[in-house]
N, C-alpha and C positions, 0 to 999 in steps of 0.2 A: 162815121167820122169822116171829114173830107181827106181825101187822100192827101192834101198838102201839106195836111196837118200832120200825117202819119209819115211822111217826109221830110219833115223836120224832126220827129221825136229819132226814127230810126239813126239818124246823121248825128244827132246831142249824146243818145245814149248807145251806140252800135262804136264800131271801128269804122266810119264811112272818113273817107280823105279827102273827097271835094269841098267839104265844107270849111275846111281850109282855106281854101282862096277868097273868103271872106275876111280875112285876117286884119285886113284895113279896114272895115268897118270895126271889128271889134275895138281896135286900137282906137278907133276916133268917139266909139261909145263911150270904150272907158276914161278918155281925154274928158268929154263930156259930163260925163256921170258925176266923175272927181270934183270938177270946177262947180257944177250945180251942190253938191254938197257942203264944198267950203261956202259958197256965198250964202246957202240957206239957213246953217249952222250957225255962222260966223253974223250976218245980218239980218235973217230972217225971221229967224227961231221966236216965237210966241210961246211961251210957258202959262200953264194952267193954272190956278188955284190951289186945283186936287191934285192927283197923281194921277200921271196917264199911263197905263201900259199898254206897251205896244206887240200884237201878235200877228209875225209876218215870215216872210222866208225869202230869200237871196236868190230862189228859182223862181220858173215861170212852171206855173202846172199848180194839180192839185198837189198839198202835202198832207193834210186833215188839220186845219189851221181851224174852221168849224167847228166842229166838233170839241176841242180844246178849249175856243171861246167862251162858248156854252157851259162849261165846266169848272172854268176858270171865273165867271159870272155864280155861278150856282155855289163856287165857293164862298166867295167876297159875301154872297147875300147869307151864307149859314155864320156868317162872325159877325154879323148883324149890322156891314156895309151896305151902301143903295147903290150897287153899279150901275153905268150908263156904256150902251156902245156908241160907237162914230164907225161910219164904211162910206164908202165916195157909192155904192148904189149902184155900181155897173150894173146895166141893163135895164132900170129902170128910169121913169121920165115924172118930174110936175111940174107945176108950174112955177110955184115960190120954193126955192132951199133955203134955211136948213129945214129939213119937213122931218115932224117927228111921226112915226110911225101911231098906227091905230089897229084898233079892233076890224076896221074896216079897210084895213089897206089889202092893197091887191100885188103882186111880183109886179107886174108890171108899171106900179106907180114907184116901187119901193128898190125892186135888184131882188133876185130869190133869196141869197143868201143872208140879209138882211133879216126879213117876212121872217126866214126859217130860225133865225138868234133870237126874234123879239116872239115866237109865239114857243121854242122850247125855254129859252131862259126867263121869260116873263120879267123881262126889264126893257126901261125905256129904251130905244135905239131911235139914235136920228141918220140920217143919209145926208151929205150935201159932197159935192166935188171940193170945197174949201173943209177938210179936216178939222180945223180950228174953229169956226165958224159953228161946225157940228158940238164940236166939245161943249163951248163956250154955252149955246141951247141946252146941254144937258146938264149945265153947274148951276142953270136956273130953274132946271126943275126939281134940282137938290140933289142930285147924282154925287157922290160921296169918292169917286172912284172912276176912272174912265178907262174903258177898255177900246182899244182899235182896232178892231179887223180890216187883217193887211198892213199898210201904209211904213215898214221899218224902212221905206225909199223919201217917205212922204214928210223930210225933214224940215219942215215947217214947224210940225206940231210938237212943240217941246216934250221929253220924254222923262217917267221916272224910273223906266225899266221896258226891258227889250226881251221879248224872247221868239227866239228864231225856231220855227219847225221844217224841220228837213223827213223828206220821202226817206228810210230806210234800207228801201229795195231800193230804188233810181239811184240816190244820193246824189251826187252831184254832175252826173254824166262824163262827156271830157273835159269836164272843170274850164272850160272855157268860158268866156261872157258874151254875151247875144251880138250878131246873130250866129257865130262860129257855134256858140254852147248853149247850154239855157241858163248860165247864170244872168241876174241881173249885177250884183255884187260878186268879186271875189272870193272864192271861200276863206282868203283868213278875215272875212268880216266876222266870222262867228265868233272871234277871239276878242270881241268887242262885245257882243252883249252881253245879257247877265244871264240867261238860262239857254241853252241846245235842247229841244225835246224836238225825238226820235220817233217817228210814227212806225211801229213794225219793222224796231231795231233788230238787223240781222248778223252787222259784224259788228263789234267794240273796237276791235284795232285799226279800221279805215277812220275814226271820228277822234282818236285819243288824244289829238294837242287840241282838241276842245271843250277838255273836260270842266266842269263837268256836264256830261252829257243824262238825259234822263230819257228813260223809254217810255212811250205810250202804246197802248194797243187799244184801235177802236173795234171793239166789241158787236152784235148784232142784239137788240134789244126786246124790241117786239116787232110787230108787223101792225099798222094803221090801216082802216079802210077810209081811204082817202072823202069819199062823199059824207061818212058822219064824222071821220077824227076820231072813230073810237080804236083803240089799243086794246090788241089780243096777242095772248102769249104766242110765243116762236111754233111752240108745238101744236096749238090749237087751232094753227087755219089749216085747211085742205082745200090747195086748191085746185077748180077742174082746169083741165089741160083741152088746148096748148097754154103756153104759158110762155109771154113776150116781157122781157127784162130791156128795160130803157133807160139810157144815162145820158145825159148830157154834162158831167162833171168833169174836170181836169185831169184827172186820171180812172177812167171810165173799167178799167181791168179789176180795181181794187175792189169794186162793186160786185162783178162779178165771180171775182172771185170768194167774195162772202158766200155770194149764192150756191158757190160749188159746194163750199165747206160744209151748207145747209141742204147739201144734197139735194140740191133743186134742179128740173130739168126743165130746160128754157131755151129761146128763139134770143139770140143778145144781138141788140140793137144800138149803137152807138150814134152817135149827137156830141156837134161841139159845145164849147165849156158853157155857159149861160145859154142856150139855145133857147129863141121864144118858141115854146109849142105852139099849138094850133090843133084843133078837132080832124083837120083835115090828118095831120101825121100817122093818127090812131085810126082811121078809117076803113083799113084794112084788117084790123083785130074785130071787129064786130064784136060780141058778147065774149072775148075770150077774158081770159084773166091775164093781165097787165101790171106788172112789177115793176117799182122804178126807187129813186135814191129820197129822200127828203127834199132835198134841194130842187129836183124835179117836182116833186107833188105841191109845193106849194105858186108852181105855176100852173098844172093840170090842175087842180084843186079849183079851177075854176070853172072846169066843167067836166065834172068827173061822171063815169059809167059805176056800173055797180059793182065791176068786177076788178076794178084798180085799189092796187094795195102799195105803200113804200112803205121798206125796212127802216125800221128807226133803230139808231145807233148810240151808242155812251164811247165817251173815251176816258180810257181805266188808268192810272198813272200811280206810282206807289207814293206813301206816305213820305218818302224822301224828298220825292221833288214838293209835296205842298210846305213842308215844313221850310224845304230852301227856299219856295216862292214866298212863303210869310216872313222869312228873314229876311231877304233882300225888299220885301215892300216896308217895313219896319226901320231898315236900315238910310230910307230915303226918306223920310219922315221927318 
């Protein structure tokens, strides 16, 4: 991970005091931030057809907003809805937007995170920088339901439900707003949407004026060999050692720390948030075995060794929060 990187996380979530003297930036962000809001709401704002929900978070970093996606899709389509995603594609580049994803898209035409929603949820997902733009491509291909990854900033896109994922462990740091903190929004934004899901909810009483809060915990699933795509149980690979664990995700500790839990003994190698691989990165593993997140492999998935595997994950959530997400989708109807 670049050290500048690990210089700003220490400073958001540590007791660091210089980052304080940023205080006028923040102030001029949130002068900023505010006035982009009113105008986009108040003039901007494009409404859908369908219902769009939107699933995002008021930090900077990973919180398991993936994960959730995916879950949140996998549900819509068991009540016999056609969801569609929308994501702006960071990291990825084509030529024409709004481009809808294929059997034959690659991370680097599409954004990983993207590749990674449209090949576990098996539903449409389009990419473009204009959100609306995207939606609008997926209500033509019948998409019944629109889901956004990310975008609860990307007030353009008319909404029919919000829900914010917040880090559990991190939560909100020194609750400050960028660049003082890593919020992007204030945290009484959460008092504004319709659901709080909790990724590896640890205290109740830090979150309670936003209730109702729901917990998730993403779980470890199986383990993929990335060159075929086949899925083998947790218990059933052995792998030879050494054994190099690779993240390039937003919060790169979460990952390894699954590993721990998996009692796995591994070389951990960290990588900023969308990082484009390259063959040359892996160069130095030669024939080892090489562990990495989803999100990664479906960039390495381009040129994978025999010996690279990523853990595939589910995110578990109790019967409460579907039944509150099916009430308030019911309720905007």
């Amino acid at each position: 991970m670049k050290k500048s990187h690990n210089i700003w996380l220490r400073a958001w979530y540590g007791d660091s005091r210089w980052i304080y003297c940023l205080l006028p930036l923040s102030w001029l962000f949130a002068i900023i931030s505010s006035a982009r809001k009113f105008v986009l709401t108040r003039f901007f704002q494009k409404k859908i057809s369908v219902p769009v929900i939107i699933v995002g978070n008021i930090s900077v970093g990973g919180t398991g907003k993936t994960p959730l996606l995916i879950a949140m899709a996998k549900y819509l389509q068991s009540q016999g809805h056609k969801p569609g995603v929308v994501s702006r594609g960071y990291g990825g580049k084509v030529e024409q937007y709004p481009y809808l994803l294929n059997e034959k898209t690659k991370a680097s035409e599409s954004g990983d995170e993207p590749l990674l929603i449209y090949r576990a949820a098996q539903c449409p997902v389009c990419v473009a920088p204009d959100r609306v733009a995207a939606a609008l491509a997926l209500v033509q291909e019948g998409c019944t339901h629109i889901l956004s990854d990310d975008g609860l900033q990307h007030y353009q896109l008319g909404r029919a439900m919000e829900i914010a994922v917040v880090d559990g462990k991190r939560l909100f740091g020194n609750q400050q707003l960028l660049p003082v903190g890593p919020l992007r929004e204030p945290c009484s934004r959460l008092k504004s949407v319709d659901l709080v899901v909790v990724n590896n909810l640890i205290n109740h009483e830090s979150l309670s004026e936003f209730h109702p809060v729901h917990a998730m915990k993403i779980q470890p699933k199986a383990w993929m060999h990335i060159a075929s795509r086949k899925l083998m149980p947790l218990n059933d690979v052995f792998f030879k050692t050494p054994i190099h664990a690779v993240a390039g995700i937003g919060n790169p500790e979460r990952f390894f720390k699954t590993l721990d839990d998996l009692s796995l003994n591994y070389y951990a190698h960290h990588f900023p948030d969308h990082y484009q691989f390259s063959e040359i990165d892996f160069e130095n593993y030669h024939h080892d075995t090489v562990v990495m997140t989803e999100k990664d492999a479906v960039k390495c998935g381009e040129f994978p060794k025999s010996e690279w595997y990523s853990l595939v994950v589910d995110a578990h959530l109790s019967g409460h929060f579907w039944s509150d997400f099916q009430h308030k989708l019911d309720s905007k109807n």
